[in-house]
N, CA, C and O atoms as a printed pandas DataFrame, in Angstrom:
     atom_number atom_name residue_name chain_id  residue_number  x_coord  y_coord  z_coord
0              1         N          UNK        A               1   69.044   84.063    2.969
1              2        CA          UNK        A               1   69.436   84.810    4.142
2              3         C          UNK        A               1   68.220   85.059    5.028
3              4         O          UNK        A               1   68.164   84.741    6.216
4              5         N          UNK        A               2   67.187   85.700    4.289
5              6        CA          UNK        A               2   65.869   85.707    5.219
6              7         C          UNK        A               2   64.740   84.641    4.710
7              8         O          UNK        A               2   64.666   83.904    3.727
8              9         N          UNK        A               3   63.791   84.930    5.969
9             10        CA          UNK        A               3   62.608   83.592    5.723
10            11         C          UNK        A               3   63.410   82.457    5.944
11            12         O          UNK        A               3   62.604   81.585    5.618
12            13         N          UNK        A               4   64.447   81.848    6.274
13            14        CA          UNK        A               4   64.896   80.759    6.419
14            15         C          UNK        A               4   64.824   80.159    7.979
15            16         O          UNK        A               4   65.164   80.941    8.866
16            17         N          UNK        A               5   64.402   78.818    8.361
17            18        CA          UNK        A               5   64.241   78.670    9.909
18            19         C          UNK        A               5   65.491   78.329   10.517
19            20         O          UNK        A               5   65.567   77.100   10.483
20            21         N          UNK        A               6   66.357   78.745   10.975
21            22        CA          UNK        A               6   67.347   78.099   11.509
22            23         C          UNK        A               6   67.613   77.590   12.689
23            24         O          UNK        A               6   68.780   77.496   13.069
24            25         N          UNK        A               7   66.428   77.128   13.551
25            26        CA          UNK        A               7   66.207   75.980   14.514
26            27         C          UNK        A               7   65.353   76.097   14.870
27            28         O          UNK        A               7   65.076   77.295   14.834
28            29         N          UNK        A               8   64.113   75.172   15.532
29            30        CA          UNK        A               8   62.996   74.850   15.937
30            31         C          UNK        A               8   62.991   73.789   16.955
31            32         O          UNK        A               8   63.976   73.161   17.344
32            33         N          UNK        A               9   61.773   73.661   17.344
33            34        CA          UNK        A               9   61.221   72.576   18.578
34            35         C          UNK        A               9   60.063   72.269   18.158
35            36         O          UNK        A               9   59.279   72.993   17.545
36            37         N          UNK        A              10   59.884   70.760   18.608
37            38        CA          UNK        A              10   58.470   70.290   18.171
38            39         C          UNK        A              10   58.132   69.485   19.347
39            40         O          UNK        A              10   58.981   68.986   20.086
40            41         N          UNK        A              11   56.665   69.356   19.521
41            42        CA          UNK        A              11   56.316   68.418   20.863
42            43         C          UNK        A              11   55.551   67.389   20.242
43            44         O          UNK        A              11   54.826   67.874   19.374
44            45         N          UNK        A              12   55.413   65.931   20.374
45            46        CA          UNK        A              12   54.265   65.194   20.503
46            47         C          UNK        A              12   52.989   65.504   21.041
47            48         O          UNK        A              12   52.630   66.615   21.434
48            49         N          UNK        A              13   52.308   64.429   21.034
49            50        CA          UNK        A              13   50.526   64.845   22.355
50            51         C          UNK        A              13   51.263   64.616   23.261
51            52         O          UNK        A              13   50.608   63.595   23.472
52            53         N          UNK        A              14   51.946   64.585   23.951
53            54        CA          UNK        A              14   52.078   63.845   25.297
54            55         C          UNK        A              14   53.338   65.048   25.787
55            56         O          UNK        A              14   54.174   64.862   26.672
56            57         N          UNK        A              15   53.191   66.244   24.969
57            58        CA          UNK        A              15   53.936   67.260   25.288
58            59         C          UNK        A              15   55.743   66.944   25.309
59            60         O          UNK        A              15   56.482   67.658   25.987
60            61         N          UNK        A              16   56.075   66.222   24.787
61            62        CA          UNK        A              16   57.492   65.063   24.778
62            63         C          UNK        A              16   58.052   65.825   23.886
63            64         O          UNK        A              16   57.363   66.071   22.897
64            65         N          UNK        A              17   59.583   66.482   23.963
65            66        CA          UNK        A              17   60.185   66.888   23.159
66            67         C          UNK        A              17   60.717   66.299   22.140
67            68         O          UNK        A              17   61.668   65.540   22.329
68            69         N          UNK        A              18   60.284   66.495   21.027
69            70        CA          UNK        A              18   61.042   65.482   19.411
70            71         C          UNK        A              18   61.526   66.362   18.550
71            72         O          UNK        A              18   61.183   67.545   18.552
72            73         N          UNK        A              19   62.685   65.664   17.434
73            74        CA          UNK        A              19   63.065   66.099   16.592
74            75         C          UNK        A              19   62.385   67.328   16.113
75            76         O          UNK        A              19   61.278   67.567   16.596
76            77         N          UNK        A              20   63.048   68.417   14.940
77            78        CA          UNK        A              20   62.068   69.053   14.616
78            79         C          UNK        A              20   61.605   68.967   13.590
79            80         O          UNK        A              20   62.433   68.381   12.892
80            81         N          UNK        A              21   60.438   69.281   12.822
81            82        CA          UNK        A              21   60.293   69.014   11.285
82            83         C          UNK        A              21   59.327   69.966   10.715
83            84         O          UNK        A              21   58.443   70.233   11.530
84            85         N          UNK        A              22   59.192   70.626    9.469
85            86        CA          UNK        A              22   58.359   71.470    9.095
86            87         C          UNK        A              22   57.146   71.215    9.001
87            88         O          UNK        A              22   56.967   70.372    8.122
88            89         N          UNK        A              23   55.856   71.667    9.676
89            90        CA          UNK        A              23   55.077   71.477    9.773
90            91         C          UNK        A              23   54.119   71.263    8.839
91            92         O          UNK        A              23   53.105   70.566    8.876
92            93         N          UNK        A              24   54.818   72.323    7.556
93            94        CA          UNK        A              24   53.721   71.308    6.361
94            95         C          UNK        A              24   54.783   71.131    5.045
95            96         O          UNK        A              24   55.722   71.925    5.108
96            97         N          UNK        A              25   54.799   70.341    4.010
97            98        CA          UNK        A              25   55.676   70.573    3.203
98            99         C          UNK        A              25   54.973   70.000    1.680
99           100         O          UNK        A              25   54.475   68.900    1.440
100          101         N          UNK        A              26   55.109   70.930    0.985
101          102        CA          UNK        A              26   54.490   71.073   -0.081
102          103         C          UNK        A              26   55.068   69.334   -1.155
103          104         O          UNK        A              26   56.042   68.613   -0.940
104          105         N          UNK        A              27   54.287   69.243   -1.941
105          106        CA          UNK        A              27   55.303   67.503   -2.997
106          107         C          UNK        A              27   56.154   67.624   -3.599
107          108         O          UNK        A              27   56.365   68.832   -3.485
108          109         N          UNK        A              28   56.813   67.282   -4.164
109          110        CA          UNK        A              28   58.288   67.653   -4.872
110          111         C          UNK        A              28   58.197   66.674   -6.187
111          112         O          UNK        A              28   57.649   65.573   -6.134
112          113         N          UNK        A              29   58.813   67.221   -7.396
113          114        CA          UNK        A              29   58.893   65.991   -8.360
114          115         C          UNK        A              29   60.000   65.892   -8.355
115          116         O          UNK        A              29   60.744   66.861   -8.197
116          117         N          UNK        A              30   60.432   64.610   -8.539
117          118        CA          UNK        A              30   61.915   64.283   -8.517
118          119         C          UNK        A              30   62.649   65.421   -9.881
119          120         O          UNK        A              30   62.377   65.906  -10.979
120          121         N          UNK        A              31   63.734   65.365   -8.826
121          122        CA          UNK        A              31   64.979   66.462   -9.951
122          123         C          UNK        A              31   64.559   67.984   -9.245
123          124         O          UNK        A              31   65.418   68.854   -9.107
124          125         N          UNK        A              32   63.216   68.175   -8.844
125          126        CA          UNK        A              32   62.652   70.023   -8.387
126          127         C          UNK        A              32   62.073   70.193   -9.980
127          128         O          UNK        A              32   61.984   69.556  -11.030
128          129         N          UNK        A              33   61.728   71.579   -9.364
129          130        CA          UNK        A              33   61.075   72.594  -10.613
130          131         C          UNK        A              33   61.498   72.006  -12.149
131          132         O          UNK        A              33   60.857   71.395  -13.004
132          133         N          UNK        A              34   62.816   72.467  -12.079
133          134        CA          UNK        A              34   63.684   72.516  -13.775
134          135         C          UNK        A              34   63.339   71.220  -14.130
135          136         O          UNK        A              34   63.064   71.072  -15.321
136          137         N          UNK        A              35   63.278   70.198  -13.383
137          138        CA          UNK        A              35   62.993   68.614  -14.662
138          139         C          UNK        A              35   61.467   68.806  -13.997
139          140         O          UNK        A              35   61.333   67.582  -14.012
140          141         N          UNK        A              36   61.036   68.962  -13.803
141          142        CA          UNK        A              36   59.647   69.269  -14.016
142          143         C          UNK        A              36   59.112   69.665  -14.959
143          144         O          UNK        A              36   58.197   68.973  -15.405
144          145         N          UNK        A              37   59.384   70.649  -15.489
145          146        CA          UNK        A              37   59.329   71.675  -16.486
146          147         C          UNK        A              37   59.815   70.900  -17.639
147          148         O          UNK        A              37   59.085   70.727  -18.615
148          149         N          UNK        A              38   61.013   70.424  -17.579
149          150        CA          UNK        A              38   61.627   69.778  -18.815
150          151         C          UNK        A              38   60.601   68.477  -18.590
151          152         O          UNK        A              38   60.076   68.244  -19.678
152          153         N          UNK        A              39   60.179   67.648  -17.678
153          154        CA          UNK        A              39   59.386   66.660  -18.300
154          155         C          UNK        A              39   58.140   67.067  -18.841
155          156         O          UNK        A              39   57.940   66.177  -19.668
156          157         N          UNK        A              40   57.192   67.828  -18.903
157          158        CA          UNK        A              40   56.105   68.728  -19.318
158          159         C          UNK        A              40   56.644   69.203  -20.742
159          160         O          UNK        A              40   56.247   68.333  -21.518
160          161         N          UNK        A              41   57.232   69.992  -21.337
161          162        CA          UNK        A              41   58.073   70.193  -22.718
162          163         C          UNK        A              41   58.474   68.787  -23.335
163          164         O          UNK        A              41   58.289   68.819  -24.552
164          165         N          UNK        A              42   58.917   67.675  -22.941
165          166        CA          UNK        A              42   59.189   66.697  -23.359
166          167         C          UNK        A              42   58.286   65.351  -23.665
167          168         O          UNK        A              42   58.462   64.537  -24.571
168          169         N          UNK        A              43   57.149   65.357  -22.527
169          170        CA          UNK        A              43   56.189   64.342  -23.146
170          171         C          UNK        A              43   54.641   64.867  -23.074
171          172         O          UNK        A              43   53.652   64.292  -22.620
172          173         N          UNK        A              44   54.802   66.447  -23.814
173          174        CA          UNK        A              44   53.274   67.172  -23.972
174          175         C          UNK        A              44   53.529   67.384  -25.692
175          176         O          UNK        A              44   54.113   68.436  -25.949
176          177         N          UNK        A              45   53.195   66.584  -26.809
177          178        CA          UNK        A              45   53.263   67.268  -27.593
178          179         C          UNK        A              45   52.919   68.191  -28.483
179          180         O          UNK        A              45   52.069   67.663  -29.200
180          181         N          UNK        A              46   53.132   69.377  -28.861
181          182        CA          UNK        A              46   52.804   70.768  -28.966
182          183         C          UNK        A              46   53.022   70.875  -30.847
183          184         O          UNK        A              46   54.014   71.238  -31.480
184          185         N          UNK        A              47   52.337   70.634  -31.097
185          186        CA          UNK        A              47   52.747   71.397  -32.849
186          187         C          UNK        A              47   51.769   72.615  -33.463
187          188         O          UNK        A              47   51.623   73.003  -34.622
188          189         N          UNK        A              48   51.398   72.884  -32.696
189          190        CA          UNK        A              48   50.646   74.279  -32.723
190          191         C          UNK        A              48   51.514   75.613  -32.808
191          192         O          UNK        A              48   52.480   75.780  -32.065
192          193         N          UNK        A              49   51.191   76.374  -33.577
193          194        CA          UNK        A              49   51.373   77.970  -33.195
194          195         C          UNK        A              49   50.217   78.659  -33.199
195          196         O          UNK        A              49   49.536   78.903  -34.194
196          197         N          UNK        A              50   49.925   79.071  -31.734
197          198        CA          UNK        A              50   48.699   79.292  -31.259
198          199         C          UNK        A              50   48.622   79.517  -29.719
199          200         O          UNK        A              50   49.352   79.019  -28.863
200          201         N          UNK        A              51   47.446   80.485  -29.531
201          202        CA          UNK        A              51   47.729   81.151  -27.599
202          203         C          UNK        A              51   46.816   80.118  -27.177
203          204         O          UNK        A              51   45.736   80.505  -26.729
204          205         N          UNK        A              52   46.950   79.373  -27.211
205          206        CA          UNK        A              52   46.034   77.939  -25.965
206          207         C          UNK        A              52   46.439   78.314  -24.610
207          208         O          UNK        A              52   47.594   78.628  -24.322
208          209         N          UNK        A              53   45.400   78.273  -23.734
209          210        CA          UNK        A              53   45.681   78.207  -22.422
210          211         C          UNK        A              53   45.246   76.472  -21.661
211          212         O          UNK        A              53   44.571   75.680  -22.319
212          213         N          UNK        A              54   45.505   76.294  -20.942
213          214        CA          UNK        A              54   44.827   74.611  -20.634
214          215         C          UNK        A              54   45.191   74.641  -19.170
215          216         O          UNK        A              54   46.418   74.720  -19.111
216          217         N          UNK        A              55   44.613   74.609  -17.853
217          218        CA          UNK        A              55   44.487   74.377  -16.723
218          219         C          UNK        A              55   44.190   73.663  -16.627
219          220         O          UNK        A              55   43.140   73.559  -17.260
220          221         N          UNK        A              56   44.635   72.180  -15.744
221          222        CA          UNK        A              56   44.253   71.103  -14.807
222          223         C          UNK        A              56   44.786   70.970  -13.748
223          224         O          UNK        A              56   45.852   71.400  -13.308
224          225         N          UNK        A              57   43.956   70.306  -13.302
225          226        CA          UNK        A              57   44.580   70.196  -11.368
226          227         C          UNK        A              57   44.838   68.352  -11.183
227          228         O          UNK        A              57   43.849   67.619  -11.201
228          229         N          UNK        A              58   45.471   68.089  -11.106
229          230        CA          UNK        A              58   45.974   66.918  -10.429
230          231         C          UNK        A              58   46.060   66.363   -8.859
231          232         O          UNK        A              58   46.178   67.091   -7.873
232          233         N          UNK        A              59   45.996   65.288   -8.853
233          234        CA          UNK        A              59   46.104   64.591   -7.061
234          235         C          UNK        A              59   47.230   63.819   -6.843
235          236         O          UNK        A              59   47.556   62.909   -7.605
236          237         N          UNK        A              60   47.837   64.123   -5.860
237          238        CA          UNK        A              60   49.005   63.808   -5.891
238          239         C          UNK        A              60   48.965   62.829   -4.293
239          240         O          UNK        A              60   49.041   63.295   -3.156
240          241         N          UNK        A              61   48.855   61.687   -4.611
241          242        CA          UNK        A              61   48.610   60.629   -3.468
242          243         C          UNK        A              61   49.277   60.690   -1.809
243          244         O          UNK        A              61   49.940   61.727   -1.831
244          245         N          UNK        A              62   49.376   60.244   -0.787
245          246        CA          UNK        A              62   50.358   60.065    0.120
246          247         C          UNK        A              62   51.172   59.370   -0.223
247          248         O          UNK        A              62   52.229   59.519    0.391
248          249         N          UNK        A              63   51.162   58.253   -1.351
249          250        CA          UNK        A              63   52.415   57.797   -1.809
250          251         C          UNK        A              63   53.538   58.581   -2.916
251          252         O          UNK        A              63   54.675   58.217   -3.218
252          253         N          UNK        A              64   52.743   59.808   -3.393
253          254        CA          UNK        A              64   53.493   60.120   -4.466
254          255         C          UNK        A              64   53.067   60.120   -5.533
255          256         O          UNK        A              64   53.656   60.756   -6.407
256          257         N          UNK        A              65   51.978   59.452   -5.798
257          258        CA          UNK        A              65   51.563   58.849   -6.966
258          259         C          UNK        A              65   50.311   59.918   -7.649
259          260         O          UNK        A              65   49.667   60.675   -6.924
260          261         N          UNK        A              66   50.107   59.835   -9.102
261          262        CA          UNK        A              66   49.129   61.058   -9.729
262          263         C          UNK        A              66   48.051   59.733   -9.605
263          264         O          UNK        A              66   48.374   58.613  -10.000
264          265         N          UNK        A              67   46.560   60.072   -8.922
265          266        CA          UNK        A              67   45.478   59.334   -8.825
266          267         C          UNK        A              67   44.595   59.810   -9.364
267          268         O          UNK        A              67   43.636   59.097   -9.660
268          269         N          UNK        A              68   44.603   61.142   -9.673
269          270        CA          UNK        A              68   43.393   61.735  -10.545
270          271         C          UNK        A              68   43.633   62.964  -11.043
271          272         O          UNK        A              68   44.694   63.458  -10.659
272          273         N          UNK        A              69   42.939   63.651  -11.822
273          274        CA          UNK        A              69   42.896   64.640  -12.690
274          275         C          UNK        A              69   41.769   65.452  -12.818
275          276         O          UNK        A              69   40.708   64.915  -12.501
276          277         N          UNK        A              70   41.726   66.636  -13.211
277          278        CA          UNK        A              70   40.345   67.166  -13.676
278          279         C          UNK        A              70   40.440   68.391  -14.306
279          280         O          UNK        A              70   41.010   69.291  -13.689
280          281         N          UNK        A              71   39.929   68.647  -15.583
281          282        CA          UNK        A              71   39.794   69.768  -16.545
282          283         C          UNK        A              71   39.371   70.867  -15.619
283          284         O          UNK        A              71   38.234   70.669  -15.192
284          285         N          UNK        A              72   40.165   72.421  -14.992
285          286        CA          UNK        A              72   39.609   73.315  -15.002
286          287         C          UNK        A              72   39.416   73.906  -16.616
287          288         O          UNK        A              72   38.237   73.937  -16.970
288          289         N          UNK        A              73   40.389   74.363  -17.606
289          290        CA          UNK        A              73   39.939   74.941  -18.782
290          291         C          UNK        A              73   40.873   73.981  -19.649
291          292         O          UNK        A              73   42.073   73.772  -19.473
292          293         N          UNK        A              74   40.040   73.450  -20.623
293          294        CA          UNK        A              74   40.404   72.947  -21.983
294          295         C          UNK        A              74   41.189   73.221  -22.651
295          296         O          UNK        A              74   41.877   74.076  -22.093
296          297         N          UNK        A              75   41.655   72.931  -23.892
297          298        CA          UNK        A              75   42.216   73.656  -25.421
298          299         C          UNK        A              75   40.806   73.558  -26.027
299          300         O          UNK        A              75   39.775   73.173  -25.476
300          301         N          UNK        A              76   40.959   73.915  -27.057
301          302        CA          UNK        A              76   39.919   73.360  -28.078
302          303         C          UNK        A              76   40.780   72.460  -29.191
303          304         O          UNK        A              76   40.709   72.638  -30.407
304          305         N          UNK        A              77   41.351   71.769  -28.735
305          306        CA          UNK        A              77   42.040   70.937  -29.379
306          307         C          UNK        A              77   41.664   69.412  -28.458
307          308         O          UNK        A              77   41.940   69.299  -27.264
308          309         N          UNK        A              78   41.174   68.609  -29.059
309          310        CA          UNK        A              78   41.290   67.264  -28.621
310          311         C          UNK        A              78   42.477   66.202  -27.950
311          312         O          UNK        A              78   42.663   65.540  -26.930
312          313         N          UNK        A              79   43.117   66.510  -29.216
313          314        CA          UNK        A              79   44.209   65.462  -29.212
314          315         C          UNK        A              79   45.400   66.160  -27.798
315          316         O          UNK        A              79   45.953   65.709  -26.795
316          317         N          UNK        A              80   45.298   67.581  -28.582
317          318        CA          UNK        A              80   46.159   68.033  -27.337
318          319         C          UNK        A              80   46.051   68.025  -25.851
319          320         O          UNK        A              80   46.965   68.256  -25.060
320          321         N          UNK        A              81   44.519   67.657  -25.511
321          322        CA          UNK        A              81   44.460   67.438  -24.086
322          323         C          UNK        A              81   44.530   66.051  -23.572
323          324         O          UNK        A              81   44.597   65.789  -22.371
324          325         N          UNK        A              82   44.510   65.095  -24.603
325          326        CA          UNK        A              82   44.647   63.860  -24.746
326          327         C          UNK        A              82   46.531   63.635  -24.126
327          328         O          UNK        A              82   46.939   62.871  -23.252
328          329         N          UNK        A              83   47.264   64.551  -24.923
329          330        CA          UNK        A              83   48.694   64.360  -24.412
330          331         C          UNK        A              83   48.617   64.621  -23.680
331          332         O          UNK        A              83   49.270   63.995  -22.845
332          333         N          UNK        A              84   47.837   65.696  -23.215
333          334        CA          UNK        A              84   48.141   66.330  -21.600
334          335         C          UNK        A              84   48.062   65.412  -20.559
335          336         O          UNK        A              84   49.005   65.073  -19.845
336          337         N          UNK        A              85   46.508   64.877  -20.467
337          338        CA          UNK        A              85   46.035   63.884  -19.523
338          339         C          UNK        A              85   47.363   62.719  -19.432
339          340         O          UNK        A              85   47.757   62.282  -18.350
340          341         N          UNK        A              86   47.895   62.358  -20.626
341          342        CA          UNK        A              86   48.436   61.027  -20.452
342          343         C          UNK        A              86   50.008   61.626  -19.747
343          344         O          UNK        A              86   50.608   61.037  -18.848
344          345         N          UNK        A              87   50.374   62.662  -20.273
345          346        CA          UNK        A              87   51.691   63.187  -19.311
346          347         C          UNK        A              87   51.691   63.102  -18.058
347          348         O          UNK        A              87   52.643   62.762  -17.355
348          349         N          UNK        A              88   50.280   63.506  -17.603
349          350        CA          UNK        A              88   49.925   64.261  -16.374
350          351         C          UNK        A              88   49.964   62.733  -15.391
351          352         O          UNK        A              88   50.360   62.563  -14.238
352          353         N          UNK        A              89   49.377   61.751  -16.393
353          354        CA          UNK        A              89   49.045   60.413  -15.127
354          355         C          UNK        A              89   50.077   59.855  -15.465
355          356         O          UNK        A              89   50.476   59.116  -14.566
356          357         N          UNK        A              90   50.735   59.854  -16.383
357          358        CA          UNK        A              90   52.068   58.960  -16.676
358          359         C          UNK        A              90   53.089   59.580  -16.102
359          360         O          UNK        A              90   54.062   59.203  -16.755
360          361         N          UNK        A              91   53.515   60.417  -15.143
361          362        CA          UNK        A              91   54.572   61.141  -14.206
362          363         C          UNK        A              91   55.020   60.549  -13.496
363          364         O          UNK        A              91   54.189   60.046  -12.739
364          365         N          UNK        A              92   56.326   60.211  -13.226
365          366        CA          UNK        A              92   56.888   59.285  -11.888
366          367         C          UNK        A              92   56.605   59.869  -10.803
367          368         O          UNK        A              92   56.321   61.050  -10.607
368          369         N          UNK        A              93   56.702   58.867   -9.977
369          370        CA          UNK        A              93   55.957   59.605   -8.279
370          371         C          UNK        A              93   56.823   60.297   -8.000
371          372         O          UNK        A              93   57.991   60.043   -8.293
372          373         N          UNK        A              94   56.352   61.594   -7.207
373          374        CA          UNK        A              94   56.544   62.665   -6.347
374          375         C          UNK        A              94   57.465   62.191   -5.037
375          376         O          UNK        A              94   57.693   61.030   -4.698
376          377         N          UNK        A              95   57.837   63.169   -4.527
377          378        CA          UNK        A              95   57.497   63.135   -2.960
378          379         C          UNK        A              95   56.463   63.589   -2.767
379          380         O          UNK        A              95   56.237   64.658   -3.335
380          381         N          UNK        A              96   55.505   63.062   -1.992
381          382        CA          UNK        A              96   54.279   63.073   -1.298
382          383         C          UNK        A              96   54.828   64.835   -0.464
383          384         O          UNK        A              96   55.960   65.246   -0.210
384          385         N          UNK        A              97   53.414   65.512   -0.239
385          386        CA          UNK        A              97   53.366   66.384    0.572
386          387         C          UNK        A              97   53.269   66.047    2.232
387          388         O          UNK        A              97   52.567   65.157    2.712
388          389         N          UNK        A              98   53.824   66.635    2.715
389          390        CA          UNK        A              98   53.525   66.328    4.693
390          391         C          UNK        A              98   53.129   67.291    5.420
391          392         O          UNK        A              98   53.616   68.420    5.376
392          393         N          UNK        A              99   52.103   66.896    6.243
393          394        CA          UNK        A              99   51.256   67.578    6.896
394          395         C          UNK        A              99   51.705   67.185    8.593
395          396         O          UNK        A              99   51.298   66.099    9.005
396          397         N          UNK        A             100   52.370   67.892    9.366
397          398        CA          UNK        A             100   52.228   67.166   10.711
398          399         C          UNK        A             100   53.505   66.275   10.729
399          400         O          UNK        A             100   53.994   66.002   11.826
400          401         N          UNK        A             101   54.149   65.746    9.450
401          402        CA          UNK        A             101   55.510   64.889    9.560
402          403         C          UNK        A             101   54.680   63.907    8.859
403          404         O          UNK        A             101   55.220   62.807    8.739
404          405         N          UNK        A             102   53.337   64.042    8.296
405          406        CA          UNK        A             102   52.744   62.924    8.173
406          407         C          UNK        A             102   52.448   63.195    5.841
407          408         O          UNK        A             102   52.245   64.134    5.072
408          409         N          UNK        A             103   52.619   61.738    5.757
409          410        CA          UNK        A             103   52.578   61.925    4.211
410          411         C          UNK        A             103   50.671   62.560    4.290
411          412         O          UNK        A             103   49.774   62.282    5.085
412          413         N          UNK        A             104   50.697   63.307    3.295
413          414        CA          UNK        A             104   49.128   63.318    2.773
414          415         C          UNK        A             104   49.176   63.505    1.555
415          416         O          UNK        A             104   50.240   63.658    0.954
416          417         N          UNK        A             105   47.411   63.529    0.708
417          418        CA          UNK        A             105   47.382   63.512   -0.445
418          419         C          UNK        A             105   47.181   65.029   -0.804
419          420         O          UNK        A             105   46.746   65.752    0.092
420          421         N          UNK        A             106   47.444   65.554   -1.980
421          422        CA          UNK        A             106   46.982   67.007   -2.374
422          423         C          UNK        A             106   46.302   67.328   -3.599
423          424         O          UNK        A             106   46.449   66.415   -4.411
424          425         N          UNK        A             107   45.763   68.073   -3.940
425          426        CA          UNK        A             107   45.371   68.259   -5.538
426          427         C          UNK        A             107   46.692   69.952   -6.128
427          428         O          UNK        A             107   47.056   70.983   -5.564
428          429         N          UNK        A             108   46.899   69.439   -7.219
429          430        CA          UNK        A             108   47.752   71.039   -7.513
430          431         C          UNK        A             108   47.331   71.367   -8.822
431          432         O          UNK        A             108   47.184   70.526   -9.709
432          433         N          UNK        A             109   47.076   72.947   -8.992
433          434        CA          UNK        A             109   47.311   73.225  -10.334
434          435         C          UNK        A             109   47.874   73.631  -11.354
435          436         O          UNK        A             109   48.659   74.570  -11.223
436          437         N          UNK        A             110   47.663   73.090  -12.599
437          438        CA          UNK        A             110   48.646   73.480  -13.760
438          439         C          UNK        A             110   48.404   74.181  -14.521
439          440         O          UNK        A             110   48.065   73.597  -15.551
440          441         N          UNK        A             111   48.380   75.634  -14.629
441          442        CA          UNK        A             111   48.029   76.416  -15.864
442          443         C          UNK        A             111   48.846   76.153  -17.016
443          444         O          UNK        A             111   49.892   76.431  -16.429
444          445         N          UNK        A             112   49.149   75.915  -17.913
445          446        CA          UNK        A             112   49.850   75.826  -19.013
446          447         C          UNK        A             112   49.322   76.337  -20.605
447          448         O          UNK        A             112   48.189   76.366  -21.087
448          449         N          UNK        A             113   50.534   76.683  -21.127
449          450        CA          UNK        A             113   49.858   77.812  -22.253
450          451         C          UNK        A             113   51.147   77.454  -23.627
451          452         O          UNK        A             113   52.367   77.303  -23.561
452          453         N          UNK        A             114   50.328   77.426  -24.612
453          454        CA          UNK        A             114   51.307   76.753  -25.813
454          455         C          UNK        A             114   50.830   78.041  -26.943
455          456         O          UNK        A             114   51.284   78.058  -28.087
């Protein structure tokens, strides 16, 4: 009901009235949030009982695609960040984020805790 835009205007350079479109829009994994979540539970495997925390940030291409990775905080578990990494680059492409109407690349992060 609120925060929602329910019509806009957009101009080109040339001051030319066009379609409208949100000016920035965050990436999407296919399915949204919930198979997100369910793909993360499904190809991270967890046999621990234990408070691990593990943050990484990922890049998420103009095509969609995961191009890189990087450890903010570890496990102290090896193997387990080993699944992580390979979940993390083995993800089907996104929708790309848009900046301007225009695809760009982003980095995002993942706190995750087992």
């Amino acid at each position: 009901k609120y925060h929602k835009i329910i019509k806009g205007v957009c101009w080109n350079e040339n001051g030319i009235e066009i379609p409208y479109f949100t000016y920035e829009q965050q990436p999407k994994f296919p399915g949204g949030t919930a198979a997100f979540k369910k793909y993360l539970k499904d190809n991270i495997p967890n046999n621990q009982n234990s408070n691990l925390e593990v943050i990484i940030k990922f890049f998420i291409d103009c095509n969609g695609k995961i191009t890189d990775y990087e450890f903010i905080k570890k496990s102290n578990n090896p193997s387990l960040d080993v699944n992580i990494v390979t979940a993390i680059m083995s993800m089907p492409d996104w929708k790309p984020a848009k900046q301007e109407n225009k695809n760009v690349g982003v980095w995002r992060t993942l706190p995750l805790k087992f």
